[in-house]
C-alpha positions as CSV (number, residue, x, y, z in Angstrom):
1,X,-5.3,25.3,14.0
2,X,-8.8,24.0,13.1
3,X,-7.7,21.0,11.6
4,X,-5.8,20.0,14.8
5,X,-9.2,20.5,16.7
6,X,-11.5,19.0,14.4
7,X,-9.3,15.1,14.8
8,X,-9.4,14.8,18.3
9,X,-13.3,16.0,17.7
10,X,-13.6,13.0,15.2
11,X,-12.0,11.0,17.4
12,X,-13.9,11.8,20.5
13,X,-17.4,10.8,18.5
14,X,-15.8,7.8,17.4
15,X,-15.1,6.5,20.5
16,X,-19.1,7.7,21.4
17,X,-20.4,6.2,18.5
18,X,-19.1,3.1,18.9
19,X,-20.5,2.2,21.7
20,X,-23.9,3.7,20.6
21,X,-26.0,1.0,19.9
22,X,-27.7,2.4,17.2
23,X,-27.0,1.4,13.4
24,X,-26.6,4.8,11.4
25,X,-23.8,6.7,11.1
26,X,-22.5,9.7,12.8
27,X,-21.9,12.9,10.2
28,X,-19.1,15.6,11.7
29,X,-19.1,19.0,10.3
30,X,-16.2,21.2,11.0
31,X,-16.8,24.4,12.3
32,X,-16.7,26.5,8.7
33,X,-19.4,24.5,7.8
34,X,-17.3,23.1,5.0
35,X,-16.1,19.9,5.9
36,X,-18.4,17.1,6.3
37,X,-17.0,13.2,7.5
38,X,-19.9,10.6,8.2
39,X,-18.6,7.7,10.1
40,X,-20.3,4.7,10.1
41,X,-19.0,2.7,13.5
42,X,-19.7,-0.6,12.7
43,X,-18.1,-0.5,9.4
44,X,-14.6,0.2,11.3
45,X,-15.2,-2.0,13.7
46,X,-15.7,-4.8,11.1
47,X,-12.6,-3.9,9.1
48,X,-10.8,-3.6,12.2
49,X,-11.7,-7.0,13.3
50,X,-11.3,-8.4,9.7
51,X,-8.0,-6.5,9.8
52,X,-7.3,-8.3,13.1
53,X,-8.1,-11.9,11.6
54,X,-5.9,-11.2,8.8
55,X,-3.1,-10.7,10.7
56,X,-3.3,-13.7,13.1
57,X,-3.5,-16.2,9.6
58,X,-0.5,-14.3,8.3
59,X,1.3,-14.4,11.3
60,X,0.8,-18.8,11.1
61,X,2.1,-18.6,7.6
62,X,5.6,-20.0,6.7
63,X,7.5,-17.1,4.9
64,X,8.5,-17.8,1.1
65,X,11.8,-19.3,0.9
66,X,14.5,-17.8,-1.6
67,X,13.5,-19.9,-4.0
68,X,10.1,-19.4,-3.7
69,X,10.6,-15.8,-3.8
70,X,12.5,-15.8,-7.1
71,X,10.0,-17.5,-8.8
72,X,7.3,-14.5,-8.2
73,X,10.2,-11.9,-10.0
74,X,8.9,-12.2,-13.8
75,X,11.9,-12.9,-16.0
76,X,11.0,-10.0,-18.5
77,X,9.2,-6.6,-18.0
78,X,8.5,-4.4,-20.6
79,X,10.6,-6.3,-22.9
80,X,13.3,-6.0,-21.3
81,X,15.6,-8.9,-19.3
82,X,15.9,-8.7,-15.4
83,X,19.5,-8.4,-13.6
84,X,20.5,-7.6,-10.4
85,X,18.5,-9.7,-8.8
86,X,18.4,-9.8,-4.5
87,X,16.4,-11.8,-2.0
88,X,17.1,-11.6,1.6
89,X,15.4,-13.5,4.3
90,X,15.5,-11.1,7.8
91,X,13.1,-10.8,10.7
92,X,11.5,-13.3,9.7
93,X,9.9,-12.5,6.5
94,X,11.1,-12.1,2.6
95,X,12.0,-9.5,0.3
96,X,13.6,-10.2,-3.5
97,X,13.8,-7.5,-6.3
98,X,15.3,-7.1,-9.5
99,X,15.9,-4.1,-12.4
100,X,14.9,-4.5,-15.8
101,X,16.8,-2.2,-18.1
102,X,14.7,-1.1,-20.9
103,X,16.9,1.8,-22.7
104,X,20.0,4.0,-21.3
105,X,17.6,6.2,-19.9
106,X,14.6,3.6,-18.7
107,X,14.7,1.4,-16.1
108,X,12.0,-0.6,-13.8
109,X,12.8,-1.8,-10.6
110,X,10.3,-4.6,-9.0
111,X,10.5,-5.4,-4.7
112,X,8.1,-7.5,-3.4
113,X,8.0,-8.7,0.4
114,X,6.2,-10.9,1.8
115,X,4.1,-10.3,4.9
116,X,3.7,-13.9,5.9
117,X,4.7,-14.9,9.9
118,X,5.1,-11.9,13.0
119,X,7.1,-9.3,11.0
120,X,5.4,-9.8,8.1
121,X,2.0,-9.6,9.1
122,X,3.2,-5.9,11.0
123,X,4.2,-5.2,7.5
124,X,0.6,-6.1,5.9
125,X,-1.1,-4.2,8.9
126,X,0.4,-0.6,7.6
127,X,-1.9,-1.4,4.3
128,X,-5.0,0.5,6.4
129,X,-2.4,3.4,6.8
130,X,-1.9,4.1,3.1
131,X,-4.1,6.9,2.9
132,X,-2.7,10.6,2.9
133,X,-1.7,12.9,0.2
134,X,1.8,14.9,0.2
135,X,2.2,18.1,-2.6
136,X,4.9,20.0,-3.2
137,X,7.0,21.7,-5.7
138,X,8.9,18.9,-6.5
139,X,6.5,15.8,-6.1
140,X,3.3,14.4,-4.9
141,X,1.8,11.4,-3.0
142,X,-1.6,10.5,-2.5
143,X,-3.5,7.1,-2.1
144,X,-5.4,5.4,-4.9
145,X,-7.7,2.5,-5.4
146,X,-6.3,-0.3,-7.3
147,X,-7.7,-3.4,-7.7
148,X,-9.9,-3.0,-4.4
149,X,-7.0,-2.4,-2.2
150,X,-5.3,0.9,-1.2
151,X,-2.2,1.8,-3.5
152,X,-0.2,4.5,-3.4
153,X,1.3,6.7,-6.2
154,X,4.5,8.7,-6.1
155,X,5.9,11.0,-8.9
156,X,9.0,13.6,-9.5
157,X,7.3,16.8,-10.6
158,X,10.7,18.0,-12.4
159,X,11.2,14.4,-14.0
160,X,9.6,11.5,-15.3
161,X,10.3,9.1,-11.9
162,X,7.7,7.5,-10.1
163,X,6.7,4.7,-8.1
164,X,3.8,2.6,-7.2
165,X,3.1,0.7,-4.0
166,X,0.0,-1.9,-3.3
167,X,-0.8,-5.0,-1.7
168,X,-1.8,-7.9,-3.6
169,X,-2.9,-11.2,-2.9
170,X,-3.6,-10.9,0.7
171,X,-0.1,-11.2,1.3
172,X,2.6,-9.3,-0.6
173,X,3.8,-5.9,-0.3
174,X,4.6,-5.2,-4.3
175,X,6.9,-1.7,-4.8
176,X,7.6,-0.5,-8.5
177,X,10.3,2.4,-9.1
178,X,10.6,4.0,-12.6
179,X,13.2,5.9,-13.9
180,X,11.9,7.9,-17.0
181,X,8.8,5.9,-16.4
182,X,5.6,7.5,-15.9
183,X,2.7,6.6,-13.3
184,X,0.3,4.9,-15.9
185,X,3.0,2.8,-17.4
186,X,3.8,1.6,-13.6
187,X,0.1,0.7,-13.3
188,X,-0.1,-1.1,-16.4
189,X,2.9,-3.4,-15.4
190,X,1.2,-3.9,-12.0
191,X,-1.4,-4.9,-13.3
192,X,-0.5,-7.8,-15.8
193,X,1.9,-9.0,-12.8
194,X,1.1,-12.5,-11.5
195,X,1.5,-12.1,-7.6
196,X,-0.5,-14.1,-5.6
């Protein structure tokens, strides 16, 4: 019951804040005592405008053709070959993916849309959402940093399946699934991938 007090508190001094002139931040303490949030106002409101601007360029952007989006699908990951390979153009924006096998057992799967024109931009604008954490007894989610941007990690508690989400390149929404593949190897493949 507190916690569904203290964010419409949060919210309240946000709105205040912001149109407080002043150029510190404002530090909310819940009413235990033990949970502290300082918000500094201008900082949203300047990621909220750069948020804003973002999304107005993308939206002027030509989505990726087919083509194009095949080429951004490496042809190998991991050693192994990729197959099954989809792109779709709908809404107005791009998705392609593919599977690469790498035993009976191991498989990677790579999506990546791209959030170029109206739909697409919508798409990039849910990047400022990815932050939350979900436990349970059979998995977790919770929101990383990776490479400056917001990522989100995803693993089976009961099996070795996992996923990892990010943004990269100021445009593409990049999803990896493993089957028998754990969370670090996912990050390792996202990082040596060359999406821009």
């Amino acid at each position: 019951m507190r916690r569904l007090f203290f964010s419409p508190v949060i919210i309240f001094l946000l709105f205040v804040a912001c149109n407080n002139n002043k150029k510190q931040g404002v530090t909310i303490t819940s009413e235990d005592g033990k949970e502290k949030v300082t918000v500094d106002p201008g900082n949203l409101q300047k990621a909220a405008q750069e948020m804003q601007d973002r999304n107005e360029e993308l939206k002027k952007l030509k989505p990726l053709t087919l083509e194009e989006l095949k080429a951004l699908m490496p042809g190998e990951l991991l050693g192994a070959k990729q197959s099954d390979y989809n792109a779709v153009n709908y809404a107005g924006t791009g998705q392609a993916s593919a599977k690469y096998k790498i035993d009976d057992s191991t498989r990677v799967e790579l999506t990546v849309m791209d959030c170029a024109g109206a739909a697409g931009a919508g798409i990039y604008s849910m990047r400022f959402l990815m932050n939350f954490e979900q436990d349970n007894e059979q998995e977790y989610t919770k929101s990383i940093e990776f490479k400056g941007n917001k990522a989100i990690e995803n693993c089976k508690k009961t099996r070795n399946d996992c996923s990892f989400t990010y943004f990269t390149g100021d445009r593409f929404l990049v999803v990896l699934n493993g089957d028998n593949v754990g969370i670090d190897k996912l990050k390792d493949i996202a990082g040596s991938l060359n999406i821009k």
